[in-house]
DSSP file (Angstrom, degrees, kcal/mol; ACC not computed):
  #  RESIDUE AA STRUCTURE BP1 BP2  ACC     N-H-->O    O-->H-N    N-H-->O    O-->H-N    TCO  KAPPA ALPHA  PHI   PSI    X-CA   Y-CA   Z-CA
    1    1 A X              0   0    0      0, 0.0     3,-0.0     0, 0.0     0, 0.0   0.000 360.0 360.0 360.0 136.6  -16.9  -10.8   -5.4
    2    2 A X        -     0   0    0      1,-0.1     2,-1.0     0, 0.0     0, 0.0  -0.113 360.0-109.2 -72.5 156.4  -14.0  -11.2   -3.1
    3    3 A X        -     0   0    0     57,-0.0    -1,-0.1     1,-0.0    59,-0.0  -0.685  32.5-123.8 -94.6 122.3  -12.5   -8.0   -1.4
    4    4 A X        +     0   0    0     -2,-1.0    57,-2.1    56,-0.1     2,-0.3  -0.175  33.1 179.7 -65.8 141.1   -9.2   -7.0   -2.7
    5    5 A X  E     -A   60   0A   0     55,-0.2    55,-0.3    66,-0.0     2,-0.1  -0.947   6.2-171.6-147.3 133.0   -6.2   -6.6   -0.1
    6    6 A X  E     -A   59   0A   0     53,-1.7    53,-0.5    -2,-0.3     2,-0.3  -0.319  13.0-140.9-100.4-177.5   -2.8   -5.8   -0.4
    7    7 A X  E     +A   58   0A   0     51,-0.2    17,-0.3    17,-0.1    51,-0.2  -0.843  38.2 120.8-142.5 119.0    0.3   -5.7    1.8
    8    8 A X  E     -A   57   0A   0     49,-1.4    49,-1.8    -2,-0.3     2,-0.4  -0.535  50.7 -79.7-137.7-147.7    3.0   -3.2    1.8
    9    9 A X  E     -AB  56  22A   0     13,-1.5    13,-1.7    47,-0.2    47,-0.2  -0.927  40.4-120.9-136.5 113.6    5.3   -0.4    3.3
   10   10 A X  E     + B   0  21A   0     45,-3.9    44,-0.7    -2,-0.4    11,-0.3  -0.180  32.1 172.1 -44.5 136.3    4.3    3.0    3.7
   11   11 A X  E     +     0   0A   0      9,-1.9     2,-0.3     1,-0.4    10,-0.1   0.212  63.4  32.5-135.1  16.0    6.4    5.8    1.9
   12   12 A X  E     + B   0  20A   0      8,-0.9     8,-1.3     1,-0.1    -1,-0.4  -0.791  50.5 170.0-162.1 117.6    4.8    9.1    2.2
   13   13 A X        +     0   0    0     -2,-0.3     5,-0.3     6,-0.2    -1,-0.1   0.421  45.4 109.4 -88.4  -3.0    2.7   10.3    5.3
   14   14 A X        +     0   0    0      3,-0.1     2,-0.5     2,-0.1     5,-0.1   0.455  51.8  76.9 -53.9 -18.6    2.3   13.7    4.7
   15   15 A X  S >  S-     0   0    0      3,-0.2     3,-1.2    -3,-0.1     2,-0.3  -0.700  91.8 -87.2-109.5 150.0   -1.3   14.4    3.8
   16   16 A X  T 3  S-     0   0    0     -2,-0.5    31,-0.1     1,-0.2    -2,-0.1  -0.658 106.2 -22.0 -46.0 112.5   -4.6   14.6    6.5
   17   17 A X  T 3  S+     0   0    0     -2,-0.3    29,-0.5    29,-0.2     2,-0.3   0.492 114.4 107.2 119.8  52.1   -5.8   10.8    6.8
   18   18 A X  E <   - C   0  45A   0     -3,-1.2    -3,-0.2    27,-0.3    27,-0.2  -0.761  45.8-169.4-147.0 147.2   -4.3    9.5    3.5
   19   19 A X  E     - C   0  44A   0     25,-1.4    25,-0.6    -2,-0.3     2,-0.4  -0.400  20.1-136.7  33.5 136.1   -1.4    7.3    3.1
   20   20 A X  E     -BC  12  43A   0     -8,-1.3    -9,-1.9    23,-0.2    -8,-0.9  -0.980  21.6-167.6-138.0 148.7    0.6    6.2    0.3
   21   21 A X  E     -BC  10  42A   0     21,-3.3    21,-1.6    -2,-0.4     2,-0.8  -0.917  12.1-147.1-133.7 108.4    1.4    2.4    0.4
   22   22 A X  E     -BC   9  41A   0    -13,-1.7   -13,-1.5    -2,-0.5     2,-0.5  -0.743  14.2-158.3-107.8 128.6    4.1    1.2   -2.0
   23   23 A X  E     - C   0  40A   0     17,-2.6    17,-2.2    -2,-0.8     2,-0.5  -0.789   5.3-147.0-100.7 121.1    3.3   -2.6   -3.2
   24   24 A X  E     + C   0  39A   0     -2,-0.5     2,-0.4   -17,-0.3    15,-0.2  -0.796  17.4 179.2 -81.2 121.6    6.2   -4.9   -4.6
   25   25 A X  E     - C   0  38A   0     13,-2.3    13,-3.7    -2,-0.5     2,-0.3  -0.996   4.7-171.3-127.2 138.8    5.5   -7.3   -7.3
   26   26 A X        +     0   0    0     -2,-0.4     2,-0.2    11,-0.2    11,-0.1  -0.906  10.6 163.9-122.7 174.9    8.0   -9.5   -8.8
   27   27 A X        -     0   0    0      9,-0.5     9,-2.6    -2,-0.3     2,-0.2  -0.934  39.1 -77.9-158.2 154.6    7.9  -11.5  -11.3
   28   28 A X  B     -F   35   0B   0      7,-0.3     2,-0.5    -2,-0.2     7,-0.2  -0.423  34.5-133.9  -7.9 107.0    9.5  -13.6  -14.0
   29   29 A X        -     0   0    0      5,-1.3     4,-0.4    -2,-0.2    -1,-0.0  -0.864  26.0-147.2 -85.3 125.4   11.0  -11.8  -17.2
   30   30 A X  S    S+     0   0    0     -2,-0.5    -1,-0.1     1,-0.2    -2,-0.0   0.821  88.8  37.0 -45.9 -44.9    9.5  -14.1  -19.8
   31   31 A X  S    S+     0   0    0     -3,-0.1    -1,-0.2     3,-0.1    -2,-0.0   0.889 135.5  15.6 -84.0 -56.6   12.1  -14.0  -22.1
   32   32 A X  S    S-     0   0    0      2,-0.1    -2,-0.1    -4,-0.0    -4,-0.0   0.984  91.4-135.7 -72.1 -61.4   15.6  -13.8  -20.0
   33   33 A X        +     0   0    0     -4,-0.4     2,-0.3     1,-0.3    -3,-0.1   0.461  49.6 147.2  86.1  26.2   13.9  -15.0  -16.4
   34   34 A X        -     0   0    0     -6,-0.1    -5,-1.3     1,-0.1     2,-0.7  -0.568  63.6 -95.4 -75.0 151.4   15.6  -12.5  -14.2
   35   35 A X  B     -F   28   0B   0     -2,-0.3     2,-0.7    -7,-0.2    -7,-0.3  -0.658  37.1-148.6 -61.1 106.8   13.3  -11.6  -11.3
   36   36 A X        -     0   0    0     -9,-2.6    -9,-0.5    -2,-0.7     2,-0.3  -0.823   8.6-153.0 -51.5  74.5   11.6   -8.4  -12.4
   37   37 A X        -     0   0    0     -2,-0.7     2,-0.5   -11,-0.1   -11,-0.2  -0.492  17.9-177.1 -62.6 126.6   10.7   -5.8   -9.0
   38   38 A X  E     -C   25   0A   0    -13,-3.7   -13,-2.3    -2,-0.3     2,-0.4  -0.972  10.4-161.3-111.6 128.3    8.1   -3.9   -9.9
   39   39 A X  E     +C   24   0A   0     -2,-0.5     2,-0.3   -15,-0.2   -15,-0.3  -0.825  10.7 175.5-112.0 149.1    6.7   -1.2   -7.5
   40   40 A X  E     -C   23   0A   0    -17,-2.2   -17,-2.6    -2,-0.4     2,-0.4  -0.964  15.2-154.8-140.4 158.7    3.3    0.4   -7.6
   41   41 A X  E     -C   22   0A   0     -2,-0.3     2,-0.3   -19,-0.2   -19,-0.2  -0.973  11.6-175.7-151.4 135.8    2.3    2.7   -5.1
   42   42 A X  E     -C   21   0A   0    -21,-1.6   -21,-3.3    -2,-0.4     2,-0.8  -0.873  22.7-120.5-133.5 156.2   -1.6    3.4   -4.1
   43   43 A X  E     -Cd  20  69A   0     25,-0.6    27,-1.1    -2,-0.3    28,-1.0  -0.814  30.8-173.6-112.6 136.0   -3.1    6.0   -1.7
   44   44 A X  E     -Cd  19  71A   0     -2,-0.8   -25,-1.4   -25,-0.6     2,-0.8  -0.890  24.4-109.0-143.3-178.6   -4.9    5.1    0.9
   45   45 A X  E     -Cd  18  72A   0     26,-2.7    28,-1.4    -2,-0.5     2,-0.7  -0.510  16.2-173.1-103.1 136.0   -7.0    6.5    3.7
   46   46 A X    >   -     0   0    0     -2,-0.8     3,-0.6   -29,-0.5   -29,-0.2  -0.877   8.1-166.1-107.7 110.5   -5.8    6.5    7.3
   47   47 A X  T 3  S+     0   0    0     -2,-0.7    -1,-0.1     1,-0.2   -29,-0.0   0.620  91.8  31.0 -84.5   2.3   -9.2    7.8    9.4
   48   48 A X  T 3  S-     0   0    0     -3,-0.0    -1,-0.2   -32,-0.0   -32,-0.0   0.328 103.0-124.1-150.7  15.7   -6.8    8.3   12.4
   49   49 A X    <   +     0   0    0     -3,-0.6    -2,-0.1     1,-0.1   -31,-0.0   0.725  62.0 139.9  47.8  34.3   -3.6    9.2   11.1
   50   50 A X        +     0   0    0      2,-0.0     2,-0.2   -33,-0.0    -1,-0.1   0.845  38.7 102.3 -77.6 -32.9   -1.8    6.3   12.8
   51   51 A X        -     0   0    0      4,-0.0     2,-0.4     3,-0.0   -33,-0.1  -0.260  48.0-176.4 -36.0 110.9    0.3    5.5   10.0
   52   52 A X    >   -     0   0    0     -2,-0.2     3,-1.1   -38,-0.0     2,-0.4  -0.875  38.7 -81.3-124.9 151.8    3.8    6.7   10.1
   53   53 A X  T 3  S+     0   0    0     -2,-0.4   -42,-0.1     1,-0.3     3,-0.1  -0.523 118.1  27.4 -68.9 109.1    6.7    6.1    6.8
   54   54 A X  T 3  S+     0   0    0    -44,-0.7    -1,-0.3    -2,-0.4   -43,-0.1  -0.117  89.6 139.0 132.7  -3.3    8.2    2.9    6.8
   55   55 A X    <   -     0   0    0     -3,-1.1   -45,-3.9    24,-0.2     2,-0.5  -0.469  55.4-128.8 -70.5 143.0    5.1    1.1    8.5
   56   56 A X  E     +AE   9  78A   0     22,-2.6    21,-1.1    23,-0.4    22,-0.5  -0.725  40.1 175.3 -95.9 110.7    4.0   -2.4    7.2
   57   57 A X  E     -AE   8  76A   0    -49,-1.8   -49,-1.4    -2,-0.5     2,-0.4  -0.837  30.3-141.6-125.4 164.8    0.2   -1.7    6.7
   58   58 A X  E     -AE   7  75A   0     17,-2.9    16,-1.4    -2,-0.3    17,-1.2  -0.952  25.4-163.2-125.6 132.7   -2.3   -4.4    5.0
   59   59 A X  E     -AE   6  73A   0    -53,-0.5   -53,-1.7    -2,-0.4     2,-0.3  -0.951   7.3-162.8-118.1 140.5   -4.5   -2.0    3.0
   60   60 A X  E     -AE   5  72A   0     12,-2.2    12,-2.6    -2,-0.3   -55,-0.2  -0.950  28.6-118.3-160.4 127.0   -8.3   -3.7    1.6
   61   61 A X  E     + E   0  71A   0    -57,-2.1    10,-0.2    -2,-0.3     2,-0.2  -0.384  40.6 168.8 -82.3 167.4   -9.9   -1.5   -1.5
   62   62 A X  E     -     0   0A   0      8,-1.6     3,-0.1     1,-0.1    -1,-0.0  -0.882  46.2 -50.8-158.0 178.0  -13.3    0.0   -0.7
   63   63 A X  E    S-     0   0A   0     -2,-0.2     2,-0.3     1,-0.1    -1,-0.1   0.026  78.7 -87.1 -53.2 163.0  -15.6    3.1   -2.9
   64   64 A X  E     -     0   0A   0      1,-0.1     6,-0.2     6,-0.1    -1,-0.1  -0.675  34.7-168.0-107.8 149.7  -13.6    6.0   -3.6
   65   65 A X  E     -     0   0A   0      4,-1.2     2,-0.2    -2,-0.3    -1,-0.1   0.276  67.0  -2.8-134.6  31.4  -13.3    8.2   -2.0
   66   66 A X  E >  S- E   0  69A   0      3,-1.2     3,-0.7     0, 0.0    -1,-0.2  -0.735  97.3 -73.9-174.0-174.8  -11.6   11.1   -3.8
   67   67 A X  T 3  S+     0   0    0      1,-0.3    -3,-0.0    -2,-0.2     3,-0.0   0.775 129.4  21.0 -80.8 -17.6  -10.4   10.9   -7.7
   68   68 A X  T 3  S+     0   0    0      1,-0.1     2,-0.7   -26,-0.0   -25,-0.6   0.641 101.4  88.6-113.7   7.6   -7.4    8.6   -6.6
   69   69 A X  E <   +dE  43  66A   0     -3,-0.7    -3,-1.2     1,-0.1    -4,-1.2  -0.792  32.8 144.7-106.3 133.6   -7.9    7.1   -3.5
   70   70 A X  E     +     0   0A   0    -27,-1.1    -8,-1.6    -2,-0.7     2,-0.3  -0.014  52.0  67.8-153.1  19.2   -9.7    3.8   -3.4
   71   71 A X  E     -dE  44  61A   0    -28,-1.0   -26,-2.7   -10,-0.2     2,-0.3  -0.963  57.7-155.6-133.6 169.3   -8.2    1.7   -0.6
   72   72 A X  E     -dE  45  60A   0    -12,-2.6   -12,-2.2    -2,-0.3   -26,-0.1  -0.999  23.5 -98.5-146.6 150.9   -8.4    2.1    2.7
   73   73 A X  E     + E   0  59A   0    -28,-1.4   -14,-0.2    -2,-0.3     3,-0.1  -0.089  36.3 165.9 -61.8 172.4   -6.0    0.9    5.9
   74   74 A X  E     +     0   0A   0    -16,-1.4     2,-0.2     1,-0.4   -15,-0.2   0.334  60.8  16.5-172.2  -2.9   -7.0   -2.1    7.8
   75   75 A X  E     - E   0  58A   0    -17,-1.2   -17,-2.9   -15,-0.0    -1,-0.4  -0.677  51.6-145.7 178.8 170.1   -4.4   -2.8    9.6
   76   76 A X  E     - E   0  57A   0    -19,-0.2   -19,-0.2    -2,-0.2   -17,-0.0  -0.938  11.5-178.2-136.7  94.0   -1.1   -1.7   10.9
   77   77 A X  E     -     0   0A   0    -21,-1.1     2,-0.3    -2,-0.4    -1,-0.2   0.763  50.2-109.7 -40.7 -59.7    1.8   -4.6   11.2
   78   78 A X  E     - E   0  56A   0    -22,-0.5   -22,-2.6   -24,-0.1    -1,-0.2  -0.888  56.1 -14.2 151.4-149.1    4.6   -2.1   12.8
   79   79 A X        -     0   0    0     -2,-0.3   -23,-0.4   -24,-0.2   -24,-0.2  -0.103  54.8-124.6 -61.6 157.3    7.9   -0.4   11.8
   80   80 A X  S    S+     0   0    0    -25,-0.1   -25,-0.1   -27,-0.1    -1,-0.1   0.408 108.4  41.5 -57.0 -26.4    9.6   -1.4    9.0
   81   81 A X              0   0    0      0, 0.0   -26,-0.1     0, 0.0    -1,-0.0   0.548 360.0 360.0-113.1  12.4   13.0   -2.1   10.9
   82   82 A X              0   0    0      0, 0.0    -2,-0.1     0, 0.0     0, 0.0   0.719 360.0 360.0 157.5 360.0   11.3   -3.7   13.7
């Protein structure tokens, strides 16, 4: 089974070597067929706290490893403005 990996923008640093990493999906509304943003927003664990809010991280799930956190970083794109 492949390993899942996402790509987003960090929005909350706040906590000891977790992350929260908010993923955009759009999509098609079936019916109308405006573009539909959808955000979902997943914690993950930062072992080295490098992660700062607005950073472009690629995040890759792994075992969990407390009752909501089940990804972990893997790699750290930059800033968000640049």
């Amino acid at each position: 089974m492949a390993i899942k990996e996402r790509v987003g923008v960090v929005v909350s640093d706040k906590m000891d070597k977790t992350v929260v990493v908010a993923i955009e999906n759009r999509s098609s509304h079936t019916k109308y067929g405006k573009i539909v943003v959808r955000t979902k927003r997943y914690k993950a664990h930062d072992e080295e706290n490098k992660c700062k809010s607005g950073d472009r991280v690629r995040i890759t799930e792994t075992r969990p490893l407390s009752k909501t956190k089940r990804w972990a970083v893997a790699e750290i794109f930059g800033t968000k403005n640049g």
